[in-house]
N, C-alpha and C positions, 0 to 999 in steps of 0.2 A: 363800505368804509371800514379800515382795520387797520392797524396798528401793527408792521412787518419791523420785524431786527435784521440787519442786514452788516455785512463788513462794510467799515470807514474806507472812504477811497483815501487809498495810496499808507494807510496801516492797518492794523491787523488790529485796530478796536472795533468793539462791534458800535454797529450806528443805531436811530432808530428812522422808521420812515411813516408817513403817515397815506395810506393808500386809500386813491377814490376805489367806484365799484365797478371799474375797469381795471382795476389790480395797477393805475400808474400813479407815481409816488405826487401828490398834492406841492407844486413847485417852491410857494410860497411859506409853506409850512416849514418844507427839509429846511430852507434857510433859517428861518428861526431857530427849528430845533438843532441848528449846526452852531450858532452863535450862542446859544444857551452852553451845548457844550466847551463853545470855545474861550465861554465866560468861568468856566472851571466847574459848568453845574456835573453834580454828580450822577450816573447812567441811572437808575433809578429815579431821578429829578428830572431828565429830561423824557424818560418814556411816559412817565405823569404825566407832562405837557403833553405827550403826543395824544394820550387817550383822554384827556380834557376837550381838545381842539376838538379831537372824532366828534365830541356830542355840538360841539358847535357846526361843523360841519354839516351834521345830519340836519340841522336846523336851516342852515342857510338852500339845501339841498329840498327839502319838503317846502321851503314859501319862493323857492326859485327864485333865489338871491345870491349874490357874488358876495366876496368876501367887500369888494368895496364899496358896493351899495347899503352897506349894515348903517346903521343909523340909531341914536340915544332910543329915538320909541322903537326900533326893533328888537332894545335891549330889555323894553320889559315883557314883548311876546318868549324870547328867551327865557325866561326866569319861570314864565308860568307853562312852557315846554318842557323844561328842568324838572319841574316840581313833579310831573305827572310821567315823566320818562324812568323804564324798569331799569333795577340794574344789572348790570351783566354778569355778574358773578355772586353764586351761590357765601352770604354772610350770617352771620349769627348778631343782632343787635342784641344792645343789653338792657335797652328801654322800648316803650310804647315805637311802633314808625309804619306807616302808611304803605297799602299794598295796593295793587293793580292786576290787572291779567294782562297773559302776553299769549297767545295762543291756546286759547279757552284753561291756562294755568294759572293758579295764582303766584305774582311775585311781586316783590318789596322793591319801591322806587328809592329813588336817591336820595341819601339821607342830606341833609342840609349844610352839613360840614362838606359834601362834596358837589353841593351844588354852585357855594360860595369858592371853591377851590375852582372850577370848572369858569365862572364870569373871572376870576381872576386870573386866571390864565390867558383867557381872550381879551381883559385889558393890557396882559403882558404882550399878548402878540402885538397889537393895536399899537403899543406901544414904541416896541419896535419897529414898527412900517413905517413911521413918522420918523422915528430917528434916522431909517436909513432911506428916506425918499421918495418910499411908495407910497405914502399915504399924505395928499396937502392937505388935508385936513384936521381938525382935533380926536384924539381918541374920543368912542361913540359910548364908553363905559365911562360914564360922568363919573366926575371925581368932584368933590365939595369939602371946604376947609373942616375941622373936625373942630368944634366949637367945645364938642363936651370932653376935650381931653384936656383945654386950658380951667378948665373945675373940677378934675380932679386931683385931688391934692397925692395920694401915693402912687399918682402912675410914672415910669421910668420916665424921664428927662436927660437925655444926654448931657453933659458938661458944656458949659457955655451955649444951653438950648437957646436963650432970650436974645443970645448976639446972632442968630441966625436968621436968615431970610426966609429958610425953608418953613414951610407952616404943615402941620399934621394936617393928612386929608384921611375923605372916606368913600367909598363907592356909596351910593344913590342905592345901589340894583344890588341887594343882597337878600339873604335869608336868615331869622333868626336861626340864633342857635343854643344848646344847652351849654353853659361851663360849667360840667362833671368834674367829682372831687376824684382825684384819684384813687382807687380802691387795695392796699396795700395787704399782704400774707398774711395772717397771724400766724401765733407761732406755732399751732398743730400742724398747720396746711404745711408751714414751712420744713417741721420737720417728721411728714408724708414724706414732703417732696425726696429730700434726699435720703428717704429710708429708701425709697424707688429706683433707686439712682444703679446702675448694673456696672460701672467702667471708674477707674481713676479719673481717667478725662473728662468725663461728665461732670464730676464734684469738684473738680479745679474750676470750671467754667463756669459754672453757677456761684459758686462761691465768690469767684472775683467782682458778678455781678451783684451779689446780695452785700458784702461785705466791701466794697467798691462802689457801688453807685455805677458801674460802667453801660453802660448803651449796648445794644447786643455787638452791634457794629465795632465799639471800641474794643469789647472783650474778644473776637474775634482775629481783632488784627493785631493784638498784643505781639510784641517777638519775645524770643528768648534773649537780647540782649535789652529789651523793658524791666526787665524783673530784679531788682536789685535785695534780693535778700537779707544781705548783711542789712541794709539800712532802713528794711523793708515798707517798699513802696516800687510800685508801677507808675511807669512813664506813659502817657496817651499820646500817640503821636500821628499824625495826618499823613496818611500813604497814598498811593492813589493805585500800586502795582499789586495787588491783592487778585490773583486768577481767579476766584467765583466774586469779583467784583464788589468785595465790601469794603466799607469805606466810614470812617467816622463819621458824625454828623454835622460836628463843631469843626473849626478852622484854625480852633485855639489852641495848643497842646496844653496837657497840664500832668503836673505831678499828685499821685492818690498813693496817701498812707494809709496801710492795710497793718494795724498794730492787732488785728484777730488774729492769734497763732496759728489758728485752724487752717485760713486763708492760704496762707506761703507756705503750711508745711503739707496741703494739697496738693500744690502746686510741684512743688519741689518732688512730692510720692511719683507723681504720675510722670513727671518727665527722669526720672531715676530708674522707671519699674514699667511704664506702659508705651511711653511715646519710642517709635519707634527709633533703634538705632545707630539706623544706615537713610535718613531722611537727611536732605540737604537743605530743605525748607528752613529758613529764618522763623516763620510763624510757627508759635508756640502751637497751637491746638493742630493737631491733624487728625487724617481719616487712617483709622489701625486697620486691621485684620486682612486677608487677601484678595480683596475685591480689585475689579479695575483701577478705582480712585485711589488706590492706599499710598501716602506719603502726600496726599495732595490737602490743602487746608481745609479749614470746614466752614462751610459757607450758612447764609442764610435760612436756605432751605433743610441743613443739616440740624441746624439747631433750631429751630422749629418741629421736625420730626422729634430728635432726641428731648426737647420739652413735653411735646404731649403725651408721646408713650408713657412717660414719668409720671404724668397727672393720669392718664388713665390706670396706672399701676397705682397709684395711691389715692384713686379714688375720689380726686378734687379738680376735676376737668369743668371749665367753664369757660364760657367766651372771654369773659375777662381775665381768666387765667392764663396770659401768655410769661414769656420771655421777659418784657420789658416790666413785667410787673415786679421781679426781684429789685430794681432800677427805684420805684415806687416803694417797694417794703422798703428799702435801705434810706431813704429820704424822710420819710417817717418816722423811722426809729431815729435818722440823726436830732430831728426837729422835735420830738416829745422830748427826748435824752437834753433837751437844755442847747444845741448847738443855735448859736444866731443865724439870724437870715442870711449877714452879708459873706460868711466863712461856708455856710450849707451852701451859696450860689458858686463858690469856689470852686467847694470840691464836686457838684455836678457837673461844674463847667457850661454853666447857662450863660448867655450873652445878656440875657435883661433878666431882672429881679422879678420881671412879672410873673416868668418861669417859675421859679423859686416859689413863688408865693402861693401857686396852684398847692402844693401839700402842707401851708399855715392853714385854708382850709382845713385842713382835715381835723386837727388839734390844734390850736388855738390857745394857750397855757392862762392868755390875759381875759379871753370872751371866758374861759371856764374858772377863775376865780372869780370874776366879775359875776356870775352865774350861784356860783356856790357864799356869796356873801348876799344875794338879792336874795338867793333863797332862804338862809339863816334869818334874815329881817322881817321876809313875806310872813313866815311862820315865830315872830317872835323868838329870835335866838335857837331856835330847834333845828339842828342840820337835816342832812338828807338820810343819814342811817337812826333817824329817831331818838336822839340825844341830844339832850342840853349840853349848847356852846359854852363854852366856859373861857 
């Protein structure tokens, strides 16, 4: 069972296909993952589904079961096959997480954020077969109304939630999981980073993302007609023809004001002095030098190399040190610096506040007065640096 990229019949995008262990593509699957793309999901969105399914697959395959014989109680032998199944590729976790052997080696099973990503993907398939006919029956990944989301009082509520019919539900068959604060730069690490930094274009890129809040995805597919200097601010805007296939995250466009000098007058250095040019490429960032790739955008996997060399050049390499964590420093600093919630969800460009709310977390301005006045009382007027409050 594997997971094969193949050309889309009858265009030149690549598809993805999900192969039994006879190398012929799983009938039921391709359609899905053909409807996922047809639904606008993003290629990286639908080859997740394909290698979600692979482990359900494997599952239905080892108890010699069809996709249509799956049933609510073979969803909880699933969850407890989940739990003890290695994962395929070599990670770095940042907490405590559960190992197994796989050929007298030792390896690390599936962490529980992707165990829940994996039952929900096969309540999406499920989901699908019933909508288009194959399935008379109800999906077999129970769902049940979500009781504890009418008590909580800040959770996001759409506009006219009460007039709707629809009611919050939950899956049954899930795995706890931790909600991690997110762990932001300080300002040594931050500025290691671009003392490390070897190219103009590298420090344009990073900067857009630290001083932007941009997604790697969004600072990636910036163009050179995004950049409005004079009024200075970048446009985010949803493409889909990006050649190493990057692609925003959000659906939203939005406008980010970049009032850091340093920011746009990076930006403006490197495409004056480094970007190449005789490139015809609309996309701001490209690949320099004279390699095969040169004049071709920079992808994913570009800026993930160019990240790490950087942290290993300055010395601050850690799992949690990627990319998207300048994303996380710059939400941070907007949220201690006084910005409110609902203008911080703006400029991320989050769909819900719950988003948003992952880096209140972190700093908290009302729990740490709230803190520094119980403490003055606890101790009779004496604050925290050993002086009387006055």
């Amino acid at each position: 069972m594997r997971v094969c990229r193949c050309a889309g019949q009858g265009t030149g995008d690549l598809g993805v296909e999900l192969l039994d262990d006879v190398g012929e593509p799983v009938a039921v699957v391709s359609d899905f993952l053909r409807h996922l793309a047809a639904r606008g999901c993003s290629p990286n969105t639908v080859e997740a589904y394909a290698y979600d399914l692979g482990h359900f697959w494997r599952f239905l395959v080892a108890r010699g079961l069809s996709w249509e014989e799956f049933r609510p109680a073979h969803a909880l032998e699933l969850l407890e096959a989940l739990r003890v199944t290695p994962s395929g590729r070599r990670v770095q976790r940042l907490g405590l997480s559960l190992a197994t052997t796989v050929a007298s080696r030792p390896a690390v099973r599936l962490a529980p954020a992707t165990v829940n990503r994996v039952l929900a993907a096969v309540s999406s398939f499920y989901e699908y077969a019933v909508l288009s006919g194959r399935l008379a029956r109800e999906n077999p990944i129970e769902q049940r109304p979500d009781r504890a989301s009418e008590r909580v009082s800040d959770r996001h509520r759409p506009f006219m939630d009460g007039a709707s019919r629809q009611r919050p539900v939950r899956r049954t068959v899930r795995v706890k999981t931790v909600q991690a604060v997110p762990r932001p730069l300080d300002d040594e690490q931050v500025a290691a980073l671009f003392a490390a930094l070897r190219c103009r274009r590298d420090r344009a890129l990073l900067l857009l993302m630290l001083d932007g809040g941009l997604r790697p995805g969004e600072a990636l597919g910036v163009c050179l007609e995004d950049v409005a200097y004079g009024r200075r601010r970048v446009v985010v805007r949803c493409r889909e023809d990006h050649p190493r296939g990057v692609r925003s995250k959000s659906r939203r466009e939005r406008v980010v004001d970049l009032y850091e000098p340093a920011t746009l007058a990076a930006v403006s250095d490197y495409v004056m002095s480094e970007r190449p040019a005789d490139a015809e490429s609309p996309y701001l960032f490209l690949v320099g030098g004279r390699g095969a790739r040169r004049l071709e955008p920079l992808g994913y996997d570009a800026l993930a190399r160019l990240f790490a060399r950087a942290c290993e050049r300055a010395g601050i390499r850690a799992p949690w040190v990627t990319a998207h964590a300048l994303r996380h420093t710059h939400a941070t600093r907007m949220w201690e610096g006084g910005m409110r919630e609902l203008t911080l969800q703006k400029r991320l460009g989050h769909v819900s506040p719950e988003a948003t709310r992952t880096y209140t977390r972190v700093s908290d301005p009302e729990v740490l007065a709230d803190y520094r006045r119980a403490l003055g009382q606890a101790f009779g007027g004496v604050g925290a640096g050993g002086e009387q409050s006055r």
